[in-house]
C-alpha beads as a LAMMPS data file, in Angstrom:
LAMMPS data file: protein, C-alpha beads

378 atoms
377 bonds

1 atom types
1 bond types

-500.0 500.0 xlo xhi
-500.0 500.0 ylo yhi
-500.0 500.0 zlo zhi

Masses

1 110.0

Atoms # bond

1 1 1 -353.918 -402.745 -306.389
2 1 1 -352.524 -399.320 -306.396
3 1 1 -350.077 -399.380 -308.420
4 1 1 -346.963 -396.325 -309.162
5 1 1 -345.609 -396.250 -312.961
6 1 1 -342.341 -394.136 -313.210
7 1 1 -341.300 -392.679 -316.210
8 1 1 -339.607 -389.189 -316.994
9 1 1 -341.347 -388.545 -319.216
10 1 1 -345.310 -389.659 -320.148
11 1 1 -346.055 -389.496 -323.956
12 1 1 -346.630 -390.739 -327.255
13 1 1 -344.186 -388.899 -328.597
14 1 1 -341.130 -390.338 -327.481
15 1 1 -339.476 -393.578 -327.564
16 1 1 -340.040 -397.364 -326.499
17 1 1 -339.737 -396.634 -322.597
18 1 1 -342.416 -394.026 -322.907
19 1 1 -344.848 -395.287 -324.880
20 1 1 -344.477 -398.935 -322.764
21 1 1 -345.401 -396.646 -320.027
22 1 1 -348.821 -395.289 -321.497
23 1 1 -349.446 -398.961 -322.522
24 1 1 -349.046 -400.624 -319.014
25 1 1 -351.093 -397.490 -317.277
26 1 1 -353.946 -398.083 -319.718
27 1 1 -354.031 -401.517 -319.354
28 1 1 -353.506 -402.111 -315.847
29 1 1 -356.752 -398.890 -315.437
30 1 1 -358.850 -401.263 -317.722
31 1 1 -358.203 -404.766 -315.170
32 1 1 -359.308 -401.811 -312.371
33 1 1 -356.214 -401.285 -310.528
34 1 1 -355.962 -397.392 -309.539
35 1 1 -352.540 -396.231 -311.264
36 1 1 -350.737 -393.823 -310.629
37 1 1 -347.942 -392.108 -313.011
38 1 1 -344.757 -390.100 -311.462
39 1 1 -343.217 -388.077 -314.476
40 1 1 -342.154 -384.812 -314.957
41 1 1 -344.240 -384.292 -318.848
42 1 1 -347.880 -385.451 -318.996
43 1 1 -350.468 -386.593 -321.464
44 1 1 -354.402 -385.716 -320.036
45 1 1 -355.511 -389.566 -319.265
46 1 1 -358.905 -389.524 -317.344
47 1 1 -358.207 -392.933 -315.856
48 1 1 -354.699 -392.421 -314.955
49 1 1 -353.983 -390.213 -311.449
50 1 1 -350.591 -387.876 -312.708
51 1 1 -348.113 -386.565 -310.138
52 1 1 -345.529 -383.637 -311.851
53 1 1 -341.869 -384.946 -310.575
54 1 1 -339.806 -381.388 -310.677
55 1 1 -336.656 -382.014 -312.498
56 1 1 -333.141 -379.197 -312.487
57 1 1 -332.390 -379.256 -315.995
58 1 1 -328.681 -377.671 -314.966
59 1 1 -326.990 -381.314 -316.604
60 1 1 -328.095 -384.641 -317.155
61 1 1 -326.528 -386.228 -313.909
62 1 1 -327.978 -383.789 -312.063
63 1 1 -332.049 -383.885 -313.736
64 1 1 -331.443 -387.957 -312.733
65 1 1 -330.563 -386.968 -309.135
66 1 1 -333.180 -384.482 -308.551
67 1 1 -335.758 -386.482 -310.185
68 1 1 -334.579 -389.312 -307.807
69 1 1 -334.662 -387.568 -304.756
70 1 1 -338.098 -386.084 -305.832
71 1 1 -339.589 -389.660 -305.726
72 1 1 -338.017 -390.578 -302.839
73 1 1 -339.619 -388.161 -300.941
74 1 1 -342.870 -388.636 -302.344
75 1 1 -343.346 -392.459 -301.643
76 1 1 -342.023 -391.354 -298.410
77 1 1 -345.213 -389.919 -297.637
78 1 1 -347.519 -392.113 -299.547
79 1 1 -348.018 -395.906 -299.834
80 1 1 -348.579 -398.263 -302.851
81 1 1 -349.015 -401.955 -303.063
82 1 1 -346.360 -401.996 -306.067
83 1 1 -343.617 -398.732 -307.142
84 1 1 -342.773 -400.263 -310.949
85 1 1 -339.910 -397.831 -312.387
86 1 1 -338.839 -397.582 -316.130
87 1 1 -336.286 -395.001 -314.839
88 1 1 -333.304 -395.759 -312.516
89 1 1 -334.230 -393.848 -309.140
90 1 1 -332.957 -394.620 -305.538
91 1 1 -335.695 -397.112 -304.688
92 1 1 -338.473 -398.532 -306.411
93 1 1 -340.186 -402.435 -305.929
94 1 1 -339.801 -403.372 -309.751
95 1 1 -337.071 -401.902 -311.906
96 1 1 -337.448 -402.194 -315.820
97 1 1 -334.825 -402.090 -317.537
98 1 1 -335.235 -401.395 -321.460
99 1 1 -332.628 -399.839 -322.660
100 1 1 -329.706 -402.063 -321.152
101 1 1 -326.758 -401.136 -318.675
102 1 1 -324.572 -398.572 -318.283
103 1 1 -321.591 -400.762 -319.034
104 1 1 -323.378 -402.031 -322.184
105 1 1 -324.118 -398.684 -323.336
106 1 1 -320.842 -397.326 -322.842
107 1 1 -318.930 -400.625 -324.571
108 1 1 -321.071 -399.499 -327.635
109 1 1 -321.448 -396.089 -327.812
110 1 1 -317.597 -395.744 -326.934
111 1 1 -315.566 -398.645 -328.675
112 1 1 -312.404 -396.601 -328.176
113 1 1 -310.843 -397.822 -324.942
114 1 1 -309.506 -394.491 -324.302
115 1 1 -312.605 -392.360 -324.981
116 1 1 -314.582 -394.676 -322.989
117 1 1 -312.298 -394.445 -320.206
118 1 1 -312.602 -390.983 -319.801
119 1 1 -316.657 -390.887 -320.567
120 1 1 -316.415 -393.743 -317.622
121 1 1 -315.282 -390.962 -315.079
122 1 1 -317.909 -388.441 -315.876
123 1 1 -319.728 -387.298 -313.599
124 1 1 -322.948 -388.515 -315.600
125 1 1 -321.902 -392.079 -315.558
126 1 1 -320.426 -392.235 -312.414
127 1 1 -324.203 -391.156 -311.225
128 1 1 -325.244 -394.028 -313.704
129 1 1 -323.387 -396.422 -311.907
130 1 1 -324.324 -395.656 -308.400
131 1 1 -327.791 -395.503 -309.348
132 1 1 -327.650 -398.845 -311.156
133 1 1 -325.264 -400.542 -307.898
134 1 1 -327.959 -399.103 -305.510
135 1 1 -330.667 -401.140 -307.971
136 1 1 -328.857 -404.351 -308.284
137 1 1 -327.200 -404.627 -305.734
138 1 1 -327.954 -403.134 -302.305
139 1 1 -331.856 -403.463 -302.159
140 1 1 -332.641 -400.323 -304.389
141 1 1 -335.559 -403.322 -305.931
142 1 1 -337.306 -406.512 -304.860
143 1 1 -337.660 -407.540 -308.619
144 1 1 -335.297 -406.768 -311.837
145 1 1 -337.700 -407.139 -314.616
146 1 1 -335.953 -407.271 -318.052
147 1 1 -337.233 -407.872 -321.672
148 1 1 -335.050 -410.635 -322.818
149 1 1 -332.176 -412.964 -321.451
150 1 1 -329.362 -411.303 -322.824
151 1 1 -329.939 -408.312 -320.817
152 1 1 -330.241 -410.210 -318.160
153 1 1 -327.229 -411.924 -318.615
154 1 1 -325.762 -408.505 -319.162
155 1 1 -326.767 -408.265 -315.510
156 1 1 -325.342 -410.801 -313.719
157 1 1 -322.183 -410.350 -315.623
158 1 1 -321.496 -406.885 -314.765
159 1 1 -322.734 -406.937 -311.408
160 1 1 -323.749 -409.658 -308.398
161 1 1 -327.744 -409.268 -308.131
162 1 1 -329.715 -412.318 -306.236
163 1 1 -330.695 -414.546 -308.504
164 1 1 -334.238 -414.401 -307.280
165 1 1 -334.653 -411.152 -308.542
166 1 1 -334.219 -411.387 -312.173
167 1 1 -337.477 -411.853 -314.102
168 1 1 -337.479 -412.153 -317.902
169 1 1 -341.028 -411.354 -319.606
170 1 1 -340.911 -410.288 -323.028
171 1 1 -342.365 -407.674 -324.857
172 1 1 -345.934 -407.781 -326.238
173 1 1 -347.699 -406.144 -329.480
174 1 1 -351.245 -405.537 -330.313
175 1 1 -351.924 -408.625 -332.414
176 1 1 -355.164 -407.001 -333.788
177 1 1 -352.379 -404.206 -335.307
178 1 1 -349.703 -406.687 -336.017
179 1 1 -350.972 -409.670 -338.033
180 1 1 -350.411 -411.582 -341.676
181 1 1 -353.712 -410.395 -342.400
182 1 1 -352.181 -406.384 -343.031
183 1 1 -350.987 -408.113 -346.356
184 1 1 -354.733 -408.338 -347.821
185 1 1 -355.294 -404.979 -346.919
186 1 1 -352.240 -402.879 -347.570
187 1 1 -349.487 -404.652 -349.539
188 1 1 -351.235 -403.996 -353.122
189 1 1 -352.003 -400.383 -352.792
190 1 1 -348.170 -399.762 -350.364
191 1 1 -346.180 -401.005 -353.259
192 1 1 -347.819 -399.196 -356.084
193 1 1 -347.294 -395.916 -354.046
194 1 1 -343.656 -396.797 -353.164
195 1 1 -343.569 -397.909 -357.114
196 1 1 -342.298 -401.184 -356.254
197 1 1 -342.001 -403.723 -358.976
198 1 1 -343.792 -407.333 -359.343
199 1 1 -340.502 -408.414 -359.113
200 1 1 -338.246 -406.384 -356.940
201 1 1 -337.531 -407.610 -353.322
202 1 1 -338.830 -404.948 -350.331
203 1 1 -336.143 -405.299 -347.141
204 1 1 -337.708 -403.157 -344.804
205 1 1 -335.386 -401.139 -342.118
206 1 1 -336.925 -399.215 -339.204
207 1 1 -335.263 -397.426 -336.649
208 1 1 -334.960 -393.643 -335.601
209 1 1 -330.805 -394.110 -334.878
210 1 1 -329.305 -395.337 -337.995
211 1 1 -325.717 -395.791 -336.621
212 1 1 -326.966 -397.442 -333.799
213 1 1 -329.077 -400.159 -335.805
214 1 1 -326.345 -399.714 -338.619
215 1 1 -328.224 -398.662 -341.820
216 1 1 -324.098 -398.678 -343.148
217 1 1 -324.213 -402.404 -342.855
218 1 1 -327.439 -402.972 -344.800
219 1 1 -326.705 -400.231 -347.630
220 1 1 -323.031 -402.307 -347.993
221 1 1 -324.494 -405.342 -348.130
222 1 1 -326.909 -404.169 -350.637
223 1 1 -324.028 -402.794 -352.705
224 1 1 -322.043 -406.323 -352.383
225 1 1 -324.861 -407.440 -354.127
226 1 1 -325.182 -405.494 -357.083
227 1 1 -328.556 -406.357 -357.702
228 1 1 -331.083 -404.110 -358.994
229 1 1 -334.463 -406.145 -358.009
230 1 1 -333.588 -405.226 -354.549
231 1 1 -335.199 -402.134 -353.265
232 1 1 -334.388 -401.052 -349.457
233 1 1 -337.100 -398.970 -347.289
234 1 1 -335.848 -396.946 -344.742
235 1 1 -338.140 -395.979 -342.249
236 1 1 -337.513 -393.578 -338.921
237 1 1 -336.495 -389.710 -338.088
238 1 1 -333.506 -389.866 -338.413
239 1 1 -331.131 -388.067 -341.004
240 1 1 -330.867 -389.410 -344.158
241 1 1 -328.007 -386.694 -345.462
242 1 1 -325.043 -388.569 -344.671
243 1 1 -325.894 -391.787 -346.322
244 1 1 -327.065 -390.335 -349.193
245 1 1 -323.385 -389.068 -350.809
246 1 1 -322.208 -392.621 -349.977
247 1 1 -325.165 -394.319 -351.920
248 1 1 -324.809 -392.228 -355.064
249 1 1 -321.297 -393.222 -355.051
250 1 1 -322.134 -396.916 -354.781
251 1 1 -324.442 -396.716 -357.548
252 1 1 -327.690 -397.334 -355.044
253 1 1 -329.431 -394.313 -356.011
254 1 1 -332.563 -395.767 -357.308
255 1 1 -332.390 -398.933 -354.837
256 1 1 -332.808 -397.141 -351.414
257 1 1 -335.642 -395.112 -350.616
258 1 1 -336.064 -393.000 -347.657
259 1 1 -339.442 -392.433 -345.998
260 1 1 -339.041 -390.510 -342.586
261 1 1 -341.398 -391.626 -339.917
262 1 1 -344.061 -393.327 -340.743
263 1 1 -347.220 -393.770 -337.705
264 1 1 -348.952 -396.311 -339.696
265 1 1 -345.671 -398.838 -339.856
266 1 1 -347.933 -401.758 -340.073
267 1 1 -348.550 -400.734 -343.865
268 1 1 -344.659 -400.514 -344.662
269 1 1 -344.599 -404.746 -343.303
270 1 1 -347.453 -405.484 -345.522
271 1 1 -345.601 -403.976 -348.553
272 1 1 -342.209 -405.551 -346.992
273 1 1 -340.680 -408.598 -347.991
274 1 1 -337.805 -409.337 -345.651
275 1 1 -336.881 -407.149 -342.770
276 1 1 -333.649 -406.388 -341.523
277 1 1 -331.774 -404.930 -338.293
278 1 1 -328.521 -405.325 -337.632
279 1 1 -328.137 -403.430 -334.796
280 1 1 -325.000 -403.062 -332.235
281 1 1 -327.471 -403.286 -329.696
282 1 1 -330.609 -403.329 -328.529
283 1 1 -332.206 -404.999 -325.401
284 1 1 -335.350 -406.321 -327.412
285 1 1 -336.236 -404.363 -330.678
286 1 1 -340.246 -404.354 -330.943
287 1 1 -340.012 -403.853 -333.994
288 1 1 -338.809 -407.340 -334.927
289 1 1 -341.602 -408.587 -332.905
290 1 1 -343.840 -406.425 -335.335
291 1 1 -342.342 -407.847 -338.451
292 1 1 -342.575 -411.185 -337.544
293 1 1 -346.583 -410.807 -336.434
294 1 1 -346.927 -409.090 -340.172
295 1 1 -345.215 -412.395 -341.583
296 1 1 -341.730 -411.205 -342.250
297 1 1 -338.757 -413.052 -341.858
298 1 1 -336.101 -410.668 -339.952
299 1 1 -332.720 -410.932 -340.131
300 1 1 -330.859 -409.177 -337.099
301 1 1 -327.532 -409.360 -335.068
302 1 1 -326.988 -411.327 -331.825
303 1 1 -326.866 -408.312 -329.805
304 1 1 -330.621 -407.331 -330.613
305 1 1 -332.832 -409.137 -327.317
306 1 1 -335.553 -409.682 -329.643
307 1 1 -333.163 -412.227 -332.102
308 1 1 -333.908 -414.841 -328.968
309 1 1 -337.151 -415.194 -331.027
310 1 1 -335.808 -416.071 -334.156
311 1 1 -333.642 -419.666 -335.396
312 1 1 -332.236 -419.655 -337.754
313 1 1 -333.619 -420.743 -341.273
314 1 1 -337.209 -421.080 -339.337
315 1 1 -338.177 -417.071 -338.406
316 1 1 -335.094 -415.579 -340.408
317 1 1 -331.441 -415.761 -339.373
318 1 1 -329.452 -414.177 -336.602
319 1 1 -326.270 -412.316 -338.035
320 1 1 -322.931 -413.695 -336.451
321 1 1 -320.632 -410.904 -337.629
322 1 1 -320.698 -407.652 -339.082
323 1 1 -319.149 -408.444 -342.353
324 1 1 -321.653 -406.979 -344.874
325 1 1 -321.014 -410.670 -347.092
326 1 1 -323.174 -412.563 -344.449
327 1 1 -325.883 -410.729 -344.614
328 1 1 -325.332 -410.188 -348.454
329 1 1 -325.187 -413.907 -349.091
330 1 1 -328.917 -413.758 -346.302
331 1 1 -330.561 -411.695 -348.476
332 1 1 -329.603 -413.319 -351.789
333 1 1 -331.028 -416.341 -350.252
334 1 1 -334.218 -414.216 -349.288
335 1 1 -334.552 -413.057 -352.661
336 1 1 -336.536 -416.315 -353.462
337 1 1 -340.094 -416.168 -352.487
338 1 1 -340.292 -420.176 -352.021
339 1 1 -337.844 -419.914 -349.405
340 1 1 -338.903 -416.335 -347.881
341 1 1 -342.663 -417.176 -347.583
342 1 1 -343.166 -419.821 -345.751
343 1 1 -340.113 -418.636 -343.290
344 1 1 -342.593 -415.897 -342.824
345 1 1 -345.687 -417.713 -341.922
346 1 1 -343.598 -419.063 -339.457
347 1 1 -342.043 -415.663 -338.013
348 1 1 -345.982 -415.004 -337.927
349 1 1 -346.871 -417.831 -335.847
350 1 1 -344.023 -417.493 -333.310
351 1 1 -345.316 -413.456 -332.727
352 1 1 -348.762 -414.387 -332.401
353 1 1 -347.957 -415.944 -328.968
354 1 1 -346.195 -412.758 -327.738
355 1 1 -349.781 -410.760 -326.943
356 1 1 -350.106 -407.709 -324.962
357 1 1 -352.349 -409.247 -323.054
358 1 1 -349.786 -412.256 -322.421
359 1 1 -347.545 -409.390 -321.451
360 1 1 -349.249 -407.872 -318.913
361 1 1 -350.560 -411.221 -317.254
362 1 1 -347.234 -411.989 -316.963
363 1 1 -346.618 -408.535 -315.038
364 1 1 -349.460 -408.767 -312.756
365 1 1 -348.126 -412.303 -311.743
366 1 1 -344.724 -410.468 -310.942
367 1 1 -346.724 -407.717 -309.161
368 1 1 -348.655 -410.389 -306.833
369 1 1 -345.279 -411.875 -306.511
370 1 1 -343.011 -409.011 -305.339
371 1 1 -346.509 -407.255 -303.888
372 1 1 -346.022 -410.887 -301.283
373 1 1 -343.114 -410.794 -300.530
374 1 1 -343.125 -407.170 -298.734
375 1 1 -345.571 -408.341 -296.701
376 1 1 -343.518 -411.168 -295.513
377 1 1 -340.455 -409.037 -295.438
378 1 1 -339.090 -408.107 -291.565

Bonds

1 1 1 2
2 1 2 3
3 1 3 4
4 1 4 5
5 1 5 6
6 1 6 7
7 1 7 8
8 1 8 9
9 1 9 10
10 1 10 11
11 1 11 12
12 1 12 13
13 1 13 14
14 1 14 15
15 1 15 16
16 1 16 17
17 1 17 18
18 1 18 19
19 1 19 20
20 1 20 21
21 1 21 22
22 1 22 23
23 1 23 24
24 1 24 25
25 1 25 26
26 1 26 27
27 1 27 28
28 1 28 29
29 1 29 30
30 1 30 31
31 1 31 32
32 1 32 33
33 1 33 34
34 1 34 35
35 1 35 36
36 1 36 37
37 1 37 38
38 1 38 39
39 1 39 40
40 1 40 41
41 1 41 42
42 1 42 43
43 1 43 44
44 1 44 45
45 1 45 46
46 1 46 47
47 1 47 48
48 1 48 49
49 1 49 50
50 1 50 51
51 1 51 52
52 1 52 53
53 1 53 54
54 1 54 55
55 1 55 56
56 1 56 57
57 1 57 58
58 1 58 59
59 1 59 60
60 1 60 61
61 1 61 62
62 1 62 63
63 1 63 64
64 1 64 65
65 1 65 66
66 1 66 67
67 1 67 68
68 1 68 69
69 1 69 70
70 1 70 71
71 1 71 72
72 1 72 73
73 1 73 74
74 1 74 75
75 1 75 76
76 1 76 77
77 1 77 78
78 1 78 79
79 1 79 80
80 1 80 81
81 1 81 82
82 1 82 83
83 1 83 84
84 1 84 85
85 1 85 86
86 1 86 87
87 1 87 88
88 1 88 89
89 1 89 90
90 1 90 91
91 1 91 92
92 1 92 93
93 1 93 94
94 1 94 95
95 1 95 96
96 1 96 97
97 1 97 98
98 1 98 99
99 1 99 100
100 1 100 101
101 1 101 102
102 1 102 103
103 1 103 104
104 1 104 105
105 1 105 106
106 1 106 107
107 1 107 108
108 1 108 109
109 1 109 110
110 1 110 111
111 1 111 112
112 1 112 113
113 1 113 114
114 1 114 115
115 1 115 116
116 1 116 117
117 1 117 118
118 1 118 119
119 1 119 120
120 1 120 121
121 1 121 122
122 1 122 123
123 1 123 124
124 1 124 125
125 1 125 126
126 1 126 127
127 1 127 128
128 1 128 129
129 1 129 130
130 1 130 131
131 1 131 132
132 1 132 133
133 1 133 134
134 1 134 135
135 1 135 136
136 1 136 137
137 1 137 138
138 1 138 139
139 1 139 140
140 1 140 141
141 1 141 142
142 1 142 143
143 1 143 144
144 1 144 145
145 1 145 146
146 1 146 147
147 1 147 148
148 1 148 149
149 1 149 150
150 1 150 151
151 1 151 152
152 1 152 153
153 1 153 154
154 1 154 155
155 1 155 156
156 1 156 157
157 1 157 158
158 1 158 159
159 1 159 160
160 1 160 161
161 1 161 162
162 1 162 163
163 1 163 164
164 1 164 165
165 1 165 166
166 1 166 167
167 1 167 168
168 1 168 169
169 1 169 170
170 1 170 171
171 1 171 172
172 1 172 173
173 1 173 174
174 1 174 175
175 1 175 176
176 1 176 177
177 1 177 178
178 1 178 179
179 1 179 180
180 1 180 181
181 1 181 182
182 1 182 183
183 1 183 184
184 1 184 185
185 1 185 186
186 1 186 187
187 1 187 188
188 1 188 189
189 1 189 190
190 1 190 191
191 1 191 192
192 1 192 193
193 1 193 194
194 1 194 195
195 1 195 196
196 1 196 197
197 1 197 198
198 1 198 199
199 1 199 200
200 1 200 201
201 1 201 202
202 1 202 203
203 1 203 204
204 1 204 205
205 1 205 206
206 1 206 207
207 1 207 208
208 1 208 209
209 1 209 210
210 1 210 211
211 1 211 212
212 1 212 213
213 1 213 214
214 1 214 215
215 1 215 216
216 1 216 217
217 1 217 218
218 1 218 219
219 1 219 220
220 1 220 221
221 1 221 222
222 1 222 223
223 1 223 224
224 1 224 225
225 1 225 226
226 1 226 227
227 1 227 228
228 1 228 229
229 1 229 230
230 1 230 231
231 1 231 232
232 1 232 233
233 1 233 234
234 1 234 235
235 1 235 236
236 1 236 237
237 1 237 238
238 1 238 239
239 1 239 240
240 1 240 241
241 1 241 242
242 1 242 243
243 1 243 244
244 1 244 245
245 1 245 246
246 1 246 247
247 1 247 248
248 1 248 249
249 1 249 250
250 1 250 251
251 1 251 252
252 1 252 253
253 1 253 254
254 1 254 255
255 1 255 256
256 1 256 257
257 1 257 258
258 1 258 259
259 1 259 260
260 1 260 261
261 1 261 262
262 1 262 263
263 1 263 264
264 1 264 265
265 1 265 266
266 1 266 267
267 1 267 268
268 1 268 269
269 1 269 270
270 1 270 271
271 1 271 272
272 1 272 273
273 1 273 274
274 1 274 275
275 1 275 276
276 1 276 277
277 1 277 278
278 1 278 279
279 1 279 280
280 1 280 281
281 1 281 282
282 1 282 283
283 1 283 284
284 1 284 285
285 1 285 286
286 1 286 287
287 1 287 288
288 1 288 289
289 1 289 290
290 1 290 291
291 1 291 292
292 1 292 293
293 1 293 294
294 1 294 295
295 1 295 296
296 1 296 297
297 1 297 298
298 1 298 299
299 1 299 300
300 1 300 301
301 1 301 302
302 1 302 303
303 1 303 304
304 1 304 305
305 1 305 306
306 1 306 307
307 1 307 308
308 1 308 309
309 1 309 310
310 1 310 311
311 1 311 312
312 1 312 313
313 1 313 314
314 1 314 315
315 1 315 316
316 1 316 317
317 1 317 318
318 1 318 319
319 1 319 320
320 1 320 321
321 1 321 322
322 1 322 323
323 1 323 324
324 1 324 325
325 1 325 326
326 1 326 327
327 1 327 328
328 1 328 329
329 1 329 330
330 1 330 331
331 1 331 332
332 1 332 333
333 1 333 334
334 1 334 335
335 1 335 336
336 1 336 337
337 1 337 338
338 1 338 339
339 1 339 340
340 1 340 341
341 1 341 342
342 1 342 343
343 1 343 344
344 1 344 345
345 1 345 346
346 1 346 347
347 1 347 348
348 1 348 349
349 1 349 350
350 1 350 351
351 1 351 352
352 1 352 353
353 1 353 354
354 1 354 355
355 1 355 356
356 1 356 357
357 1 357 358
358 1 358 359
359 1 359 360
360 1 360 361
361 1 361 362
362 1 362 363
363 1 363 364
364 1 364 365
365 1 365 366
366 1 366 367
367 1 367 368
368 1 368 369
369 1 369 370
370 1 370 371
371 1 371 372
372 1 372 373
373 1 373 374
374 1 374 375
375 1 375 376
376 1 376 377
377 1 377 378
């Protein structure tokens, strides 16, 4: 097939969306399909045929729009067998969508009525919303692919899309990367170099948007528990400055260690011995996925796609509220290895189905699929 990926941006470097992107060109160049990539920032890929989208950087409404029209034009004058988007653009066969819904988004970036209300009217969300009407609901895409059922859900709540359209595949992870077996290798050597006692309890927390996963929640928690054999690992870019006043306060000083971003993460799970993400949303967290492969249990929030993977007292446990006592009274629980081990073996087995190369089966079945039906179509 010739296949176009859309994406603004094509890199490494970035987040999920972007590096999902390198992963799906790659693989779908390997199976022999000639793929194209649409995105305004390249990475030199020899198998991969790159087209520079030009993008107005005047606001962010405005880079969407012009990146939008750009693409339109171009697929105006040449044809593909399949247009697969990550980004919301005016038309595309398959849209992704990764990073959940404008409504979603704004509901949890914005919990003040009143702020959100006014953010609503923006001229960047109002261009949000168009684009994501035009998508769902008046033929802007044959298929809506999404990456777990509560976005989709999210979907059909907020708008009216025809049930035919919504496909839920889940993310994959290298398996080779991701397995129980980065235990024998790493976890000796990780936990003498993060000085970790025989006896102290590693809960793991990765993310590069601590208020968004809420590294508050854990460090409360934590401090609920008053229990020194815990150690927390923080993992990610962000900034650990204003956390740090509030855990010298709480007397957590020498229980929370922050690393910064780490490339090898699969050596942090090894050393690991319960992983946690709370988050106040996510539409599937790969990183749970990750965890779970290395044979951690994971403890996350019903708003997190990936917790659709876990039940509870078998992977880990999905957190009901945000009271920090829940997942205090989780993680006490945790703290005994007869009851964290084998709930990890288990997390491990459940991952181990979730392949990359289950993933992009599933795609190319979607491809043949929507690739069909505009044949058929009048």
């Amino acid at each position: 097939m010739k296949i176009a990926l859309v994406c603004h941006h094509y890199t490494l470097e970035k987040g999920g969306k972007e590096k999902y992107t390198v992963f799906l060109s790659r693989a779908l160049a390997r199976k022999g399909h000639e793929v194209h990539v649409f995105s305004n920032t390249r990475m030199e890929d020899p198998h991969i045929v790159f087209h520079h989208v030009p993008i107005l950087r005047l606001s962010s409404p405005v880079k969407h729009l012009t990146f939008s029209q750009s693409l339109r034009n171009r697929f105006r004058r040449e044809q593909f067998d399949i247009v697969h988007s990550m980004e919301r653009t005016f038309y595309q066969d398959i849209f992704r969508v990764s990073d959940g819904i404008n409504p979603i988004q704004m509901r949890q970036r914005y919990p003040n009525p009143t702020v959100r209300f006014f953010k609503k009217i923006s001229f960047r969300r109002q261009v949000l919303t168009r684009l994501e009407r035009r998508i769902f609901e008046q033929g802007g895409c044959l298929a809506i692919m999404t990456n777990s059922k509560l976005v989709c859900r999210q979907i059909v709540e907020h708008y009216s899309p025809p049930p035919e359209k919504l496909a839920v595949i889940y993310n994959g992870i290298d398996t080779d990367r991701f397995n129980p077996g980065v235990k024998n290798v790493f976890r000796v050597p990780q936990r003498k170099a993060l000085g970790l006692r025989s006896d102290q309890t590693a809960v793991l927390f990765v993310s590069n948007d601590f208020k968004l996963k809420r590294l508050d929640l854990v460090l409360r928690a934590l401090a609920l528990l008053g229990d020194s054999s815990f150690k927390l690992l923080v993992a990610g870019s962000d900034d650990p400055s204003p956390y740090r006043k509030w855990i010298g306060k709480n007397g957590l000083g020498n229980g929370v260690a922050f690393l910064g971003p780490r490339k090898k993460i699969e050596e942090l799970y090894a050393a690991a011995d319960v992983f946690v993400l709370p988050t106040l949303y996510d539409a599937f967290a790969n990183v749970c996925l990750e965890a779970m492969a290395c044979g951690l249990p994971v403890l996350t929030s019903e708003n997190n796609g990936a917790a659709e993977l876990v039940e509870n007292g078998s992977q880990g446990y999905v957190l009901e509220t945000s009271d920090p006592g829940e997942l205090a009274g989780r993680l006490d629980f945790l703290k005994q290895s007869s009851e964290r081990e084998p709930m990890g073996q288990r997390a491990a087995r459940t991952a181990s189905a979730f392949s990359r190369e289950k993933h992009l089966s599933e795609v190319l079945k979607l491809y043949e699929r929507v690739r069909s039906s505009k044949h058929v179509r009048p």
